[in-house]
C-alpha positions as CSV (number, residue, x, y, z in Angstrom):
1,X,40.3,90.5,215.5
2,X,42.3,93.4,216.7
3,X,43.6,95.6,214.3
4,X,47.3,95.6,214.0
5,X,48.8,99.3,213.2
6,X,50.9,100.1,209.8
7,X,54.1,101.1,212.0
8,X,53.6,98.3,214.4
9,X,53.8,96.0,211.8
10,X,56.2,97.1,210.1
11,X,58.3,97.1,213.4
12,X,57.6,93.4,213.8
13,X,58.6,92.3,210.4
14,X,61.8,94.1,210.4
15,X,62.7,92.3,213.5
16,X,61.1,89.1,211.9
17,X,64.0,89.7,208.9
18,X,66.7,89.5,211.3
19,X,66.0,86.8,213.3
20,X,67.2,84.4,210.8
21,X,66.7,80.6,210.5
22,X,63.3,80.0,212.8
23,X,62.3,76.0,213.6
24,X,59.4,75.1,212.8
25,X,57.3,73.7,215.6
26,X,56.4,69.8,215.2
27,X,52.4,70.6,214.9
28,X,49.7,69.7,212.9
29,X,49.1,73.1,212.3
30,X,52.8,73.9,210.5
31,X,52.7,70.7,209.0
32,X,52.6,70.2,204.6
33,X,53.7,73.2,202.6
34,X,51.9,75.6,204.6
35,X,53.6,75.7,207.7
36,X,56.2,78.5,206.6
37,X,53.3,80.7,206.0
38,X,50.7,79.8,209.7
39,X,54.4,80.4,211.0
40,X,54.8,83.9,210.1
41,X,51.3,84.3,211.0
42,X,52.1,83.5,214.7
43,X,55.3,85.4,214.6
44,X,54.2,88.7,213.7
45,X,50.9,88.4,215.7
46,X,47.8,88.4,213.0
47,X,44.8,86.5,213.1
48,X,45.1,84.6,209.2
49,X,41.5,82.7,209.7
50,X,39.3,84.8,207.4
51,X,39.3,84.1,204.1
52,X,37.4,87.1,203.2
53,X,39.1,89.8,205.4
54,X,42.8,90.9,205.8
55,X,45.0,89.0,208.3
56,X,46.2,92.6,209.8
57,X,42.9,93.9,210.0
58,X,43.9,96.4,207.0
59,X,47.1,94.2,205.2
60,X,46.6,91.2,204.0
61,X,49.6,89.2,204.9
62,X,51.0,86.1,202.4
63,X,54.1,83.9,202.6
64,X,55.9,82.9,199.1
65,X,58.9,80.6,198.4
66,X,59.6,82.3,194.7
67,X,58.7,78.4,193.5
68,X,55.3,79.0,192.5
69,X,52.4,81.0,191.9
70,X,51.1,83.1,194.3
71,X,47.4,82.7,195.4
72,X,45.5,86.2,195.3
73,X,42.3,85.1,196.6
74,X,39.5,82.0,196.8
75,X,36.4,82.4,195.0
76,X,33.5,79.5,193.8
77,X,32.4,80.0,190.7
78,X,28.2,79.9,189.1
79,X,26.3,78.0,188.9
80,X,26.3,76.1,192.0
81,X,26.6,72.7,190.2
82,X,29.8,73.6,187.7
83,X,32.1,72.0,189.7
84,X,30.5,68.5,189.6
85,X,29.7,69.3,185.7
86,X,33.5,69.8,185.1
87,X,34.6,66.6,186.8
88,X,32.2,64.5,185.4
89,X,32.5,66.2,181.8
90,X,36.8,66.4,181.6
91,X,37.5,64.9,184.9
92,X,40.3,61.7,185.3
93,X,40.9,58.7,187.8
94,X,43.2,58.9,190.1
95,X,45.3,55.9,192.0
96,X,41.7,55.2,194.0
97,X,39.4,55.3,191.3
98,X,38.0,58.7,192.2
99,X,37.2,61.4,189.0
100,X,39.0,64.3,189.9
101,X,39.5,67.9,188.2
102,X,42.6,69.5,189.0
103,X,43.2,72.4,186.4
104,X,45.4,75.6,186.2
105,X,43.8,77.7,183.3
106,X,45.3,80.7,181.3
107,X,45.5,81.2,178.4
108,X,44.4,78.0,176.5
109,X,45.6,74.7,178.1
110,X,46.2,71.3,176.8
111,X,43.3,69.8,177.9
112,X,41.4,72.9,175.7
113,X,40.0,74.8,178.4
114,X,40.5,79.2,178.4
115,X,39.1,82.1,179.4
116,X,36.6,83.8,178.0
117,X,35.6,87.8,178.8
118,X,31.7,88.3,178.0
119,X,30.0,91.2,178.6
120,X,30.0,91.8,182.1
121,X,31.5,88.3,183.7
122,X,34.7,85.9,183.4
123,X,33.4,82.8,181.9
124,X,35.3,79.3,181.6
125,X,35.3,77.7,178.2
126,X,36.3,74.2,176.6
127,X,37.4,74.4,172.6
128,X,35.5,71.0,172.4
129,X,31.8,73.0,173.5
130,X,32.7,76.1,172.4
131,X,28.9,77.4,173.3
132,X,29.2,76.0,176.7
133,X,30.1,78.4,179.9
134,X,31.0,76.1,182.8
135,X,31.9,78.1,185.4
136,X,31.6,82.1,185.1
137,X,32.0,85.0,187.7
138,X,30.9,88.4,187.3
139,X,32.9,91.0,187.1
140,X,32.0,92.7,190.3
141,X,32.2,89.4,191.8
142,X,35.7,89.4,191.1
143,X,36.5,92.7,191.8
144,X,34.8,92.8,195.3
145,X,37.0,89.4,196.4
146,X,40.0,90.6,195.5
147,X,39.6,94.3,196.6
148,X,37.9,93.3,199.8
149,X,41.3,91.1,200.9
150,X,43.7,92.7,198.8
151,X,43.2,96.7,198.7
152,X,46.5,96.6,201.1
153,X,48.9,93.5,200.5
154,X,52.1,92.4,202.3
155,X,54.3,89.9,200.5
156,X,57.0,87.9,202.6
157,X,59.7,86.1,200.3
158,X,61.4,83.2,202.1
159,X,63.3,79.9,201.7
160,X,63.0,76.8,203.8
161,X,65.4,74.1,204.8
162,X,63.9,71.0,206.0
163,X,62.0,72.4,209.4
164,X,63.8,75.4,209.4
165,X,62.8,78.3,207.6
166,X,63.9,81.9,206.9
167,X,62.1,85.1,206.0
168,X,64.6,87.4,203.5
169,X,61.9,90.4,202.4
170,X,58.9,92.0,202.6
171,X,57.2,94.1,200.0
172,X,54.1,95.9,200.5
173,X,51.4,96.3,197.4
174,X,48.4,99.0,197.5
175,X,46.3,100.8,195.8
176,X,45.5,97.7,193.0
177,X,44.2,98.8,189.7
178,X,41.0,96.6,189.8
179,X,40.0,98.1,186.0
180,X,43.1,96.2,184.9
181,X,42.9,92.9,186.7
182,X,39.4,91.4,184.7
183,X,42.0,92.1,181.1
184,X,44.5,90.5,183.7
185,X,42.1,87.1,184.0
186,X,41.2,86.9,180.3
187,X,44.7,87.8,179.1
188,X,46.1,84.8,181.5
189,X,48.2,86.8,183.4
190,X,46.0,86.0,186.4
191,X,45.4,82.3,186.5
192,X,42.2,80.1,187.6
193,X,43.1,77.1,189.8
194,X,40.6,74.5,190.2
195,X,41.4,71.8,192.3
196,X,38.3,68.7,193.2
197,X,37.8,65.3,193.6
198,X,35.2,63.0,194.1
199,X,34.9,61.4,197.6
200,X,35.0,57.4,198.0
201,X,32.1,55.3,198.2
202,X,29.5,55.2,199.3
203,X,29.8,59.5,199.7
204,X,28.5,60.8,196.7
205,X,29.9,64.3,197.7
206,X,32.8,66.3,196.4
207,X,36.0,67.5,198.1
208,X,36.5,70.7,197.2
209,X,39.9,72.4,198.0
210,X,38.8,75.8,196.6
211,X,39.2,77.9,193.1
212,X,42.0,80.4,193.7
213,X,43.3,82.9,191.3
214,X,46.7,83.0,190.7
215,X,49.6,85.1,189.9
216,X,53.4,84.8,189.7
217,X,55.5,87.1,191.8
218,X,56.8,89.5,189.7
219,X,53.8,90.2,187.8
220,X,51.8,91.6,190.9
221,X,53.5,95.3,189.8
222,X,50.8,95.5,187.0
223,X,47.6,95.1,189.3
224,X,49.3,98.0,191.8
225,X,49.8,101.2,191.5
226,X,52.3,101.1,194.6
227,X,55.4,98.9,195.3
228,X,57.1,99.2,198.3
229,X,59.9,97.5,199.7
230,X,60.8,97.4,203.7
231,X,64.5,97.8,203.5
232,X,66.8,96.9,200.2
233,X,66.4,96.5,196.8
234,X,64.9,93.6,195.3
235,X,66.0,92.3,191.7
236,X,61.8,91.6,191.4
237,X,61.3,95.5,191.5
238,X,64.7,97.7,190.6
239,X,63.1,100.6,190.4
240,X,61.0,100.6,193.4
241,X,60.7,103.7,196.1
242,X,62.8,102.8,199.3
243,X,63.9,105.2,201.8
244,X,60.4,106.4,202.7
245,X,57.3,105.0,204.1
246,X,54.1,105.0,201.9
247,X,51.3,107.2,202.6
248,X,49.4,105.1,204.1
């Protein structure tokens, strides 16, 4: 992947801003509620098909709607079997008959799941075993994932109408504060999404649509130490530093 420069891109997403309402191309590829987001990846030129590197080569690049949380990053939890443990242990039927576990976790949940912070790792608890770990990452785990795609992050707030959709602002986050973001986890600012199902018979496998950690917009200012906007104010951040580009 070629690298794309801080000014170029910049240049491209100012231009992106102004173009307005866009179509969205009948494809597979823009289809479901991700299309606004491939969309933007084709329109400013970035290669979004590493989950483990940024799409820019140094930004990491992510489309929101301001309707729901924002994923930070994908990571599996340990052991290698906790998934399978979780959906057979607290998991539900769906429509087909199939046990499936899908879970947003922070704080503590109805279903009596939360987060616990042991000594050195993120562990996920249920208040009916409360000496049982289920899934756990460690802290460098965490830490590595997120700083590895998210030392340098650009934000693009939009709104979509049907097929048509429309890019309004772009705010670029660096410089996280990875010391704060394991208290972030275990305080439930930053939430765990798990999301599985068991496949149909006769598979005895798992579809497994990925854990993500998540976070709602306007709480991305406490694991940054820099907010800036590309042009205007946004009522998200009031009091962030416009008028100069960031020392990048």
């Amino acid at each position: 992947m070629v690298a794309v420069s801080d000014n170029e891109l910049r240049l491209r997403l100012r231009f992106l801003l102004e173009k307005g309402w866009i179509e969205i191309p009948d494809q597979r590829r823009y289809r479901g509620t991700g299309g606004p987001g491939k969309l933007l990846e084709d329109e400013l030129s970035v290669d979004g098909g590493n989950d483990d590197l940024p799409d820019s080569g140094r930004w990491e690049l992510k489309y929101h709607s301001g309707k729901s949380l924002l994923t930070l990053f994908h990571k599996e939890a340990s052991p290698k079997d906790h998934m399978r443990r979780l959906i057979q242990t607290f998991g539900w039927q769906d429509n087909k008959g199939r046990l499936n576990f899908r879970h947003t976790i922070g704080g503590t949940t109805g279903r009596g799941f939360f987060v616990r912070h042991d000594t050195g790792r993120i562990s996920i608890c249920n208040q009916k075993y409360p000496d049982t770990t289920f899934a756990h990452w460690t802290h460098d785990t965490i830490i590595n994932a997120f700083v590895a795609k998210l030392r340098h992050l650009v934000v693009v707030k939009g709104e979509r109408n049907k097929n048509y959709v429309r890019y309004n602002s772009a705010h670029f986050f660096r410089e996280p504060q990875v010391t704060y973001l394991i208290e972030a986890i275990s305080s439930g600012l930053v939430l765990v999404d798990f999301d599985a199902r068991e496949e149909l018979p006769p598979k005895t496998g798992l579809r497994n649509h990925g854990t993500k950690f998540r976070i709602k917009f306007e709480n991305l200012r406490l694991i940054y130490h820099h907010i800036e906007g590309l042009e205007g104010l946004s009522p998200e951040f009031p009091n962030i530093s416009l008028g100069k580009q960031p020392d990048l």
